[in-house]
C-alpha positions in Angstrom: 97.6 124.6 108.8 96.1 121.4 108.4 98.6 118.5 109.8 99.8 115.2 108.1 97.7 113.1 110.0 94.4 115.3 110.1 94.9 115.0 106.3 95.2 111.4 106.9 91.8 111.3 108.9 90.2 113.3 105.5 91.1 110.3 103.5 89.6 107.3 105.1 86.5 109.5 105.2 86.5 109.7 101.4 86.4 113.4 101.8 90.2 114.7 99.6 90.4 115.3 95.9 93.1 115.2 93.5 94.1 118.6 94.5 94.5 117.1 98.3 96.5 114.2 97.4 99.1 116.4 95.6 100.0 118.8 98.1 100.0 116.2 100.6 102.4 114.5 98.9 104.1 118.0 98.2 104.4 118.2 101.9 105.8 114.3 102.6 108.3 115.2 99.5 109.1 118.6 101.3 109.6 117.2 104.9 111.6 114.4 103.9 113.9 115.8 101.0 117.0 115.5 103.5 116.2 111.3 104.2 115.0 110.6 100.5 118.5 112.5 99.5 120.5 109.9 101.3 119.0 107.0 99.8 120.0 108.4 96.8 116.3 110.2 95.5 116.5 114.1 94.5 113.8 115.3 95.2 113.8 118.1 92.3 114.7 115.7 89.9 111.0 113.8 90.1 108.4 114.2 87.4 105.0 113.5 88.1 103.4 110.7 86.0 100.0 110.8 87.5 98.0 110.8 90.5 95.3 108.1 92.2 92.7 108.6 94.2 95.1 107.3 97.6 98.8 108.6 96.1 100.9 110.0 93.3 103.6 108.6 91.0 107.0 109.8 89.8 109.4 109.1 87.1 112.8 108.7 89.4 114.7 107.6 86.1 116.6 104.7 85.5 113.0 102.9 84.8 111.9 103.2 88.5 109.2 104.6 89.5 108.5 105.9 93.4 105.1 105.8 94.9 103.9 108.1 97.9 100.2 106.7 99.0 98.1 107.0 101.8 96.9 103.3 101.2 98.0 101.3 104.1 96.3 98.3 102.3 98.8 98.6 99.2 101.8 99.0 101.7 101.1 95.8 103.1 100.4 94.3 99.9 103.7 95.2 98.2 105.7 94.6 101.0 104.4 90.5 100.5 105.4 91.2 97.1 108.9 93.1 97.3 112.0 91.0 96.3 109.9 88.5 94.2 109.6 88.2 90.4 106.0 87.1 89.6 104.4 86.8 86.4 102.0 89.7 85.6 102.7 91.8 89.2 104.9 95.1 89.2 108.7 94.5 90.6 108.7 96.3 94.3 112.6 97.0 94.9 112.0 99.3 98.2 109.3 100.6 100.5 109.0 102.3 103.5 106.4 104.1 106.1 107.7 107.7 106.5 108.3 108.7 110.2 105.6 110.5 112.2 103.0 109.6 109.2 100.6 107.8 107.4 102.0 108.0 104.7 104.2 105.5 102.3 107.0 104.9 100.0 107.5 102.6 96.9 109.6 102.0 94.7 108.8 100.0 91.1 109.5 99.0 88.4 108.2 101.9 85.6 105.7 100.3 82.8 104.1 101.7 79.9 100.5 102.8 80.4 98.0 101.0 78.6 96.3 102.6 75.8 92.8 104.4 76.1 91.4 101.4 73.8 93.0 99.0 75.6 92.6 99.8 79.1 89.1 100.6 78.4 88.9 96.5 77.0 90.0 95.6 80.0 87.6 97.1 82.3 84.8 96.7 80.0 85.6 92.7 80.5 85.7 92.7 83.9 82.5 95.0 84.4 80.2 93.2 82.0 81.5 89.6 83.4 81.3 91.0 87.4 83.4 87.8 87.5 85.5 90.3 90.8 82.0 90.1 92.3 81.8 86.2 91.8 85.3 85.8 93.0 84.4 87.5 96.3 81.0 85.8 97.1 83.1 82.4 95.8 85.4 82.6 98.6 88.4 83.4 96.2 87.4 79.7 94.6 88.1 80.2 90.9 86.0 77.3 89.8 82.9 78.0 91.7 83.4 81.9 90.7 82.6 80.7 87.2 79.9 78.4 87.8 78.0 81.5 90.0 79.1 83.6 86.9 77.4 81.0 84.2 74.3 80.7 86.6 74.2 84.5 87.3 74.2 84.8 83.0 71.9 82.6 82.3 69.1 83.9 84.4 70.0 87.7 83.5 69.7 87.1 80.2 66.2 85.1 80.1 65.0 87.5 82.0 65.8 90.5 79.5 64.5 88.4 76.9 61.4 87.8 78.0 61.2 92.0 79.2 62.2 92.6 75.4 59.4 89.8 73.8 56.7 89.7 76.2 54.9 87.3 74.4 57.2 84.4 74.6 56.5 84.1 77.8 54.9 80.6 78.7 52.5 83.3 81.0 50.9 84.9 77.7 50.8 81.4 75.4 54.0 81.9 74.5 56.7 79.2 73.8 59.1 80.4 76.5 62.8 79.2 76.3 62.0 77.2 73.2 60.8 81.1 71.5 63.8 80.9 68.8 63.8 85.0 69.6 64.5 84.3 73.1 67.0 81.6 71.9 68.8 83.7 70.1 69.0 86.3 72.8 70.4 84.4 75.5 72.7 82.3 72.9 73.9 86.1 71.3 74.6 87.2 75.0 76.0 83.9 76.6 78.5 84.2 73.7 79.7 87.4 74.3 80.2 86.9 78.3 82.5 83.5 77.4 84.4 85.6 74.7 85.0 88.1 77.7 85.6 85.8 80.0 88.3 83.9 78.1 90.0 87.9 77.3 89.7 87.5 81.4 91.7 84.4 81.7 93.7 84.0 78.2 94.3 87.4 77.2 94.5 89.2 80.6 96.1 86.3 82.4 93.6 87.1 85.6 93.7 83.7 86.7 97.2 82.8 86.7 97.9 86.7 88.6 95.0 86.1 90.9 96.3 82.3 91.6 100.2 84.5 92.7 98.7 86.8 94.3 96.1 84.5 96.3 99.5 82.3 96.9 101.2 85.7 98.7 98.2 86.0 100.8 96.9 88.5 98.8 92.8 89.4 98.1 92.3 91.6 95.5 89.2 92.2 93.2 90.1 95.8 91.6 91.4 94.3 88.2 89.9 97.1 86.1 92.4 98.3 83.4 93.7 101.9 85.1 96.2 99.5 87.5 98.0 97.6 84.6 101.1 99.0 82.3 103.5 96.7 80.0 106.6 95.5 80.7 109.3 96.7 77.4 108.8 93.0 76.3 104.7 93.2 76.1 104.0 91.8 79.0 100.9 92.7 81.2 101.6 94.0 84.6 99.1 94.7 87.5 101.0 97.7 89.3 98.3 98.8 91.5 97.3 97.1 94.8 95.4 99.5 96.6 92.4 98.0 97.9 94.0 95.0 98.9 93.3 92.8 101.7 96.5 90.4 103.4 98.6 90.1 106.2 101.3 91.8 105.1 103.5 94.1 108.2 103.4 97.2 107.7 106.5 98.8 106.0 109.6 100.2 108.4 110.4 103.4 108.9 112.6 105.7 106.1 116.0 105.1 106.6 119.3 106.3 104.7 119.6 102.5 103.6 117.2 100.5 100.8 115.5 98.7 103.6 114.8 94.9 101.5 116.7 95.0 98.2 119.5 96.5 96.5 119.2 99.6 94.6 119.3 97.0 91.2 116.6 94.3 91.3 118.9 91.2 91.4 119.0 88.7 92.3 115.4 88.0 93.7 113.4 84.8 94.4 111.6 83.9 91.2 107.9 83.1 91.8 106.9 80.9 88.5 103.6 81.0 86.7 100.7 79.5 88.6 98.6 79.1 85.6 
């Protein structure tokens, strides 16, 4: 029978499915009922809400949710972010690295999934902007992410203007960027990307989460709209940070006892909005 940490070895190679990530987090559930009882989580009272492509989430009730992942990364993300209440970023009220493992537990707050329309929004602004991509080659500088955006935009969309009216071209006697077909184009196209881009920063609230996050010394370009829920009062939550890159330490060992908080999220260290 294939061990925990053989398991463990699959994942980093990209080689587990779905089906692999639920029974190993069958098996963590299974060898750990006894510990998770103490701190007060049944085991047989979990229901699964979904599963990732590193973990798999439960309903614990009482609007928390508990996390068992393989990411390392997100373990040392959301232990930077457990005991603080930022803006846009899911509460963390416990986690912990379970003994003889790779493998982690969370506990957050539960959110209300995004729609399919919305969530599919969200992504589509981020994909169409690449403004993640920017961010990264930016050096995490906002500003500059936008003006490699603008640049990147501008030069995309001449180009398929002049691919979709070969005769404007200055090359073939045409009038180039003063064609008012090529105009058009790029003016039709550059309006769309800032309409996007201000659903990025306005609507989404990227820059103000990325600014807290990037404060925690946190890197994270995966904003796509799968990792965000809603808070009862509307408010937009980023839930997911798999994929992350920081210096958080590793999570301790399970013990009987919530390791950083209390079993009710209170009091905590408010973080306020960066924006």
């Amino acid at each position: 029978m294939e061990t925990l940490v053989e398991f463990i070895k699959r994942i980093v190679k990209e080689e587990v499915t779905k089906k692999d990530i639920e029974t190993g987090t069958d098996q963590v559930l299974s060898a750990f009922r006894d510990k998770l009882a103490k701190k007060g989580i049944d085991v047989r009272s979990l229901k699964k809400l979904g599963t990732g492509t590193m973990g798999v989430a439960y309903d614990m009730g009482g609007g928390k949710v508990l996390k068992i992942t393989a990411d390392v990364r997100e373990a040392k993300a959301s232990s930077l972010v457990a005991g603080k209440d930022i803006p846009n970023i899911v509460r963390v009220f416990d986690i912990w690295k379970f003994p003889g493992a790779d493998w982690y537990g969370l506990v957050i707050e539960k959110l209300t999934p995004l729609s399919p329309q919305e969530e599919k929004q969200l992504t589509d602004a981020v994909v169409n902007t690449g403004f993640p991509v920017f961010l990264h080659r930016a050096n995490d500088d906002w500003n500059e992410a936008m003006k490699l955006l603008a640049q990147a935009a501008v030069k995309k969309f001449y180009s398929t203007a002049y691919a979709q009216f070969p005769n404007a071209a200055t090359t073939q006697g045409g009038q180039g960027t003063r064609d008012p077909r090529v105009q058009k184009f790029v003016k039709t196209n550059l309006d769309k990307t800032v309409q996007e881009f201000d659903r990025i920063t306005k609507e989404y609230k990227m820059r103000s989460l990325f600014k807290s996050l990037k404060s925690l010394g946190i890197q994270y370009y995966d904003f796509h709209g799968g990792n965000y829920g809603r808070r009862a009062d509307g408010t937009l939550v980023l839930f997911d940070l798999g994929r992350s890159i920081s210096k958080g330490a590793e999570p301790v060992e399970l013990t009987e006892k919530f390791n950083l908080l209390e079993q009710r999220f209170a009091p905590v260290r408010l973080i306020p909005d960066l924006s």
